[in-house]
N, C-alpha and C positions, 0 to 999 in steps of 0.2 A: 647153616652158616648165615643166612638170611637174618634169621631169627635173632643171633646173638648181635648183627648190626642194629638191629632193628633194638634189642634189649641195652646196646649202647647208646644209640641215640636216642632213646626215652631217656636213659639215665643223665643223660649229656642235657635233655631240655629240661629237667628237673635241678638239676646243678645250677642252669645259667636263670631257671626264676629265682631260685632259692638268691641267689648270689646278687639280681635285680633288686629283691625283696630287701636283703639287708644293707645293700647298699642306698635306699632309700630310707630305712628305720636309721643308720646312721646317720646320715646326713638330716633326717628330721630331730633326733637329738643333740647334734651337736649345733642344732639352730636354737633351742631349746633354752640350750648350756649357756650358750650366748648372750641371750635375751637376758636370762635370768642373771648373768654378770652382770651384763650393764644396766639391769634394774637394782642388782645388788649395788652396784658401784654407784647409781644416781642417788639412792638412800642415804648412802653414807658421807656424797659429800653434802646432800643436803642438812645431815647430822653435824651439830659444831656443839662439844664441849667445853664450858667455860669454869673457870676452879674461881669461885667467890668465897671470902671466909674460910678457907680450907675445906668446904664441901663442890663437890663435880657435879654440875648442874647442864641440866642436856636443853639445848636450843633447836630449835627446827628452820631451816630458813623457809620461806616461802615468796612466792611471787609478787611483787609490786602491787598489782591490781588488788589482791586479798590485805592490804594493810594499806592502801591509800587513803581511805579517809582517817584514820589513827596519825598519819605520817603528815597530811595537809594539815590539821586541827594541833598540831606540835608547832608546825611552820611557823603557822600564825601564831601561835603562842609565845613562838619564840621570838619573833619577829617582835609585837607589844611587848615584850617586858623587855627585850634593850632600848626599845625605844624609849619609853613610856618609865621604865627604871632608872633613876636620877639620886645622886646625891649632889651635895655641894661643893665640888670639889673639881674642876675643870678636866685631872686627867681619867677621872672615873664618866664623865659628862661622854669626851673624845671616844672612851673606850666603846662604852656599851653604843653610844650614835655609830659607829664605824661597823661594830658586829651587824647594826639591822638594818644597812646600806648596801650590808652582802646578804640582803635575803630577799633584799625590795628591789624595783627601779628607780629609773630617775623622779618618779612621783613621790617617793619617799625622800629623797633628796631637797625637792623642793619644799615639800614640807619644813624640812629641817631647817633650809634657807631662809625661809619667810619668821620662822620660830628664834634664828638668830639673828634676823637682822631688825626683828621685834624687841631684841633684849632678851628674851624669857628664859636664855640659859642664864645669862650674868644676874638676874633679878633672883636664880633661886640660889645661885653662888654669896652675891653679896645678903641677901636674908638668909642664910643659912638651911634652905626648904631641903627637905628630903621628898622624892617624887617616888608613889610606888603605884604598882598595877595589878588587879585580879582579874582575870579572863571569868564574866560571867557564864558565856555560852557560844559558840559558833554556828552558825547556818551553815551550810555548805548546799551547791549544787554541782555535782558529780555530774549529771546526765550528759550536759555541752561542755568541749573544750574550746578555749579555756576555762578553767574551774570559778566559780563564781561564789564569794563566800561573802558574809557580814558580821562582824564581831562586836560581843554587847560585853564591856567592863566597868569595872569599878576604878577610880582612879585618884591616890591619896595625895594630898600636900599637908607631909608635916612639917611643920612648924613648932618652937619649944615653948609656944603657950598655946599649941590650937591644932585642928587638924582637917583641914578643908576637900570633903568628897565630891568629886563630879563623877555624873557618869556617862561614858563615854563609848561610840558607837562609830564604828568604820565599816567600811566597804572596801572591795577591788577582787580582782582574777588570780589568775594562778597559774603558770604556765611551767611544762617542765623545762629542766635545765641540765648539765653533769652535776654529777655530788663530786664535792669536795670537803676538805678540812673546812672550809668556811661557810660554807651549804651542805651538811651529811644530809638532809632530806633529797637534793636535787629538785626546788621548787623557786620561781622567782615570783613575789607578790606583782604585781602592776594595777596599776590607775586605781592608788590608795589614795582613798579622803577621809577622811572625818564628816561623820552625817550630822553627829550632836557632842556637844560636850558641854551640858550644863551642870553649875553649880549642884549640889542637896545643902540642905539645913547645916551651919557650921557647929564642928561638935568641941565643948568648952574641953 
Protein backbone atom coordinates (compact mmCIF):
# COMPACT_ATOMS: atom_id res chain seq x y z
CA UNK A 1 0.00 0.00 0.00
CA UNK A 2 3.04 2.09 0.97
CA UNK A 3 4.48 1.51 -2.34
CA UNK A 4 1.60 2.53 -4.67
CA UNK A 5 1.52 5.98 -2.52
CA UNK A 6 4.87 6.28 -2.89
CA UNK A 7 4.37 5.14 -6.94
CA UNK A 8 1.82 8.09 -6.83
CA UNK A 9 3.70 10.68 -5.60
CA UNK A 10 6.70 10.11 -7.97
CA UNK A 11 4.26 10.05 -10.66
CA UNK A 12 2.51 13.36 -9.14
CA UNK A 13 6.27 15.01 -8.93
CA UNK A 14 6.89 14.16 -12.58
CA UNK A 15 3.60 15.52 -13.69
CA UNK A 16 4.12 18.89 -11.75
CA UNK A 17 8.02 19.24 -13.43
CA UNK A 18 6.69 18.13 -16.64
CA UNK A 19 3.79 20.78 -16.43
CA UNK A 20 6.81 23.61 -14.75
CA UNK A 21 8.80 22.75 -17.78
CA UNK A 22 6.09 23.57 -20.39
CA UNK A 23 4.78 26.22 -18.70
CA UNK A 24 8.04 27.93 -19.10
CA UNK A 25 8.72 26.67 -22.99
CA UNK A 26 5.34 28.45 -23.41
CA UNK A 27 5.82 31.38 -22.07
CA UNK A 28 9.49 31.63 -23.65
CA UNK A 29 7.64 31.34 -27.02
CA UNK A 30 5.20 33.44 -26.89
CA UNK A 31 7.91 36.18 -25.79
CA UNK A 32 9.39 35.08 -28.97
CA UNK A 33 6.08 35.51 -30.93
CA UNK A 34 6.00 38.78 -29.62
CA UNK A 35 9.35 40.13 -30.32
CA UNK A 36 9.26 38.88 -33.59
CA UNK A 37 5.74 40.92 -34.33
CA UNK A 38 6.83 43.91 -33.26
CA UNK A 39 10.10 43.67 -35.14
CA UNK A 40 7.86 42.40 -37.97
CA UNK A 41 5.45 45.48 -37.45
CA UNK A 42 8.65 48.13 -37.06
CA UNK A 43 9.92 46.85 -40.74
CA UNK A 44 6.98 47.53 -42.16
CA UNK A 45 6.12 50.72 -41.19
CA UNK A 46 9.41 51.63 -41.80
CA UNK A 47 8.65 50.20 -45.47
CA UNK A 48 6.70 53.07 -47.54
CA UNK A 49 5.72 52.25 -51.09
CA UNK A 50 5.52 54.97 -53.48
CA UNK A 51 3.56 54.29 -57.41
CA UNK A 52 5.78 56.83 -59.79
CA UNK A 53 5.05 56.47 -63.52
CA UNK A 54 2.93 53.47 -62.92
CA UNK A 55 5.87 51.56 -61.53
CA UNK A 56 5.81 50.65 -57.18
CA UNK A 57 8.98 51.67 -56.05
CA UNK A 58 9.91 50.71 -52.23
CA UNK A 59 11.36 53.56 -49.94
CA UNK A 60 12.93 52.75 -46.47
CA UNK A 61 12.53 55.50 -43.93
CA UNK A 62 15.53 55.88 -41.77
CA UNK A 63 16.55 58.04 -38.80
CA UNK A 64 17.38 61.85 -39.02
CA UNK A 65 21.02 61.51 -37.88
CA UNK A 66 21.73 58.89 -41.00
CA UNK A 67 20.57 61.63 -43.72
CA UNK A 68 21.55 64.83 -41.92
CA UNK A 69 24.21 66.08 -43.72
CA UNK A 70 22.23 65.08 -47.35
CA UNK A 71 19.12 67.07 -45.62
CA UNK A 72 21.39 70.26 -44.22
CA UNK A 73 23.53 70.56 -47.78
CA UNK A 74 19.60 70.68 -49.47
CA UNK A 75 18.72 73.54 -46.69
CA UNK A 76 21.24 75.61 -47.92
CA UNK A 77 20.74 74.92 -51.32
CA UNK A 78 17.63 75.66 -50.95
CA UNK A 79 17.86 78.39 -49.09
CA UNK A 80 20.53 80.33 -52.07
CA UNK A 81 18.66 79.79 -54.87
CA UNK A 82 15.24 81.63 -53.47
CA UNK A 83 17.31 84.00 -52.57
CA UNK A 84 19.90 84.49 -54.97
CA UNK A 85 17.06 83.31 -57.78
CA UNK A 86 15.71 86.54 -59.45
CA UNK A 87 13.86 87.59 -62.33
CA UNK A 88 12.57 91.01 -63.34
CA UNK A 89 9.42 90.90 -62.24
CA UNK A 90 8.58 92.26 -58.55
CA UNK A 91 5.99 89.44 -57.89
CA UNK A 92 8.47 86.53 -58.80
CA UNK A 93 11.25 88.91 -56.59
CA UNK A 94 8.43 88.77 -53.25
CA UNK A 95 7.90 85.22 -54.01
CA UNK A 96 11.04 83.38 -54.03
CA UNK A 97 12.57 86.49 -51.03
CA UNK A 98 9.59 85.16 -48.70
CA UNK A 99 10.38 81.26 -49.34
CA UNK A 100 14.07 81.81 -48.05
CA UNK A 101 12.97 84.02 -45.05
CA UNK A 102 11.18 80.75 -43.91
CA UNK A 103 14.41 78.97 -43.95
CA UNK A 104 16.74 81.81 -42.54
CA UNK A 105 16.65 84.26 -39.44
CA UNK A 106 16.32 87.58 -38.93
CA UNK A 107 20.09 87.87 -40.58
CA UNK A 108 18.73 86.85 -43.66
CA UNK A 109 16.11 89.56 -43.36
CA UNK A 110 18.45 92.02 -42.88
CA UNK A 111 20.16 91.24 -45.60
CA UNK A 112 17.43 91.62 -47.79
CA UNK A 113 16.67 95.05 -46.03
CA UNK A 114 19.91 96.68 -46.67
CA UNK A 115 19.64 94.91 -50.66
CA UNK A 116 16.37 96.95 -50.84
CA UNK A 117 16.84 99.77 -49.40
CA UNK A 118 20.05 99.92 -51.87
CA UNK A 119 17.66 99.58 -54.78
CA UNK A 120 19.14 96.41 -56.13
CA UNK A 121 15.77 94.75 -56.48
CA UNK A 122 14.21 97.74 -58.52
CA UNK A 123 17.69 98.22 -60.58
CA UNK A 124 17.40 94.39 -61.90
CA UNK A 125 13.46 95.13 -62.40
CA UNK A 126 13.91 98.30 -64.28
CA UNK A 127 17.22 96.74 -66.51
CA UNK A 128 15.51 93.84 -67.12
CA UNK A 129 18.49 91.52 -65.25
CA UNK A 130 17.64 87.91 -64.58
CA UNK A 131 19.64 86.84 -61.30
CA UNK A 132 20.62 83.07 -61.15
CA UNK A 133 22.71 80.69 -58.77
CA UNK A 134 24.93 77.33 -58.75
CA UNK A 135 25.88 75.94 -55.34
CA UNK A 136 29.50 75.28 -56.10
CA UNK A 137 30.13 73.18 -52.85
CA UNK A 138 29.21 73.29 -49.02
CA UNK A 139 31.47 72.76 -46.10
CA UNK A 140 29.67 71.72 -43.28
CA UNK A 141 30.64 71.01 -39.56
CA UNK A 142 28.58 68.33 -37.99
CA UNK A 143 30.83 67.76 -34.93
CA UNK A 144 29.26 71.05 -32.71
CA UNK A 145 25.80 72.18 -32.44
CA UNK A 146 24.81 74.43 -33.91
CA UNK A 147 25.92 73.16 -37.41
CA UNK A 148 28.31 75.38 -38.85
CA UNK A 149 28.51 75.46 -42.78
CA UNK A 150 30.16 77.75 -45.66
CA UNK A 151 28.77 77.96 -49.16
CA UNK A 152 30.99 78.62 -52.28
CA UNK A 153 28.72 79.65 -55.64
CA UNK A 154 28.54 80.89 -58.76
CA UNK A 155 26.18 83.75 -59.36
CA UNK A 156 24.72 85.06 -62.82
CA UNK A 157 23.42 88.53 -63.94
CA UNK A 158 21.73 88.16 -67.27
CA UNK A 159 21.33 90.76 -69.11
CA UNK A 160 20.13 90.82 -73.14
CA UNK A 161 23.49 91.96 -74.26
CA UNK A 162 25.78 90.46 -71.53
CA UNK A 163 26.15 88.24 -68.73
CA UNK A 164 28.00 89.15 -65.45
CA UNK A 165 29.44 86.15 -63.05
CA UNK A 166 30.53 86.79 -59.46
CA UNK A 167 31.31 84.35 -57.13
CA UNK A 168 30.04 84.27 -54.19
CA UNK A 169 30.77 82.72 -50.65
CA UNK A 170 28.52 82.78 -47.41
CA UNK A 171 28.67 81.51 -44.06
CA UNK A 172 26.31 80.84 -40.77
CA UNK A 173 24.78 77.97 -38.40
CA UNK A 174 22.10 75.80 -38.54
CA UNK A 175 19.89 75.10 -35.76
CA UNK A 176 17.02 72.58 -35.75
CA UNK A 177 13.54 73.67 -35.81
CA UNK A 178 9.78 71.53 -36.48
CA UNK A 179 9.31 70.72 -40.25
CA UNK A 180 6.69 72.12 -41.81
CA UNK A 181 5.21 72.84 -45.35
CA UNK A 182 7.54 75.91 -45.49
CA UNK A 183 10.65 74.14 -43.76
CA UNK A 184 10.26 70.06 -44.81
CA UNK A 185 14.06 69.90 -43.68
CA UNK A 186 13.28 71.34 -40.07
CA UNK A 187 16.54 73.53 -40.19
CA UNK A 188 16.76 77.36 -39.58
CA UNK A 189 20.02 79.15 -41.23
CA UNK A 190 21.27 81.99 -38.51
CA UNK A 191 24.05 84.70 -38.64
CA UNK A 192 24.11 84.59 -42.47
CA UNK A 193 26.79 86.88 -44.26
CA UNK A 194 28.36 87.06 -47.29
CA UNK A 195 32.28 86.47 -47.01
CA UNK A 196 32.84 87.50 -50.84
CA UNK A 197 31.04 88.49 -53.72
CA UNK A 198 33.23 89.57 -56.35
CA UNK A 199 32.82 90.20 -59.97
CA UNK A 200 34.82 87.46 -62.83
CA UNK A 201 35.70 88.63 -66.27
CA UNK A 202 32.32 89.99 -68.05
CA UNK A 203 31.39 87.35 -70.75
CA UNK A 204 30.19 89.20 -74.26
Amino acid sequence: MFTQFKNIDTAFSHIKRFSIFLIIACTMISGFAIYKGFDAAARARATVYILANGKVLEAVSADRKDNIAVEVRDHIKMFHHYFFTLDPDEKVIQANISSALNLADESAKKAYDNLKEKGYFNNLIAANISQQIVIDSTSLDLADYPYRFKCYATQKLIRATSTLTRKLITAGTLRNVSRSDNNPHGFLIQHWETLDNHDEPLNP
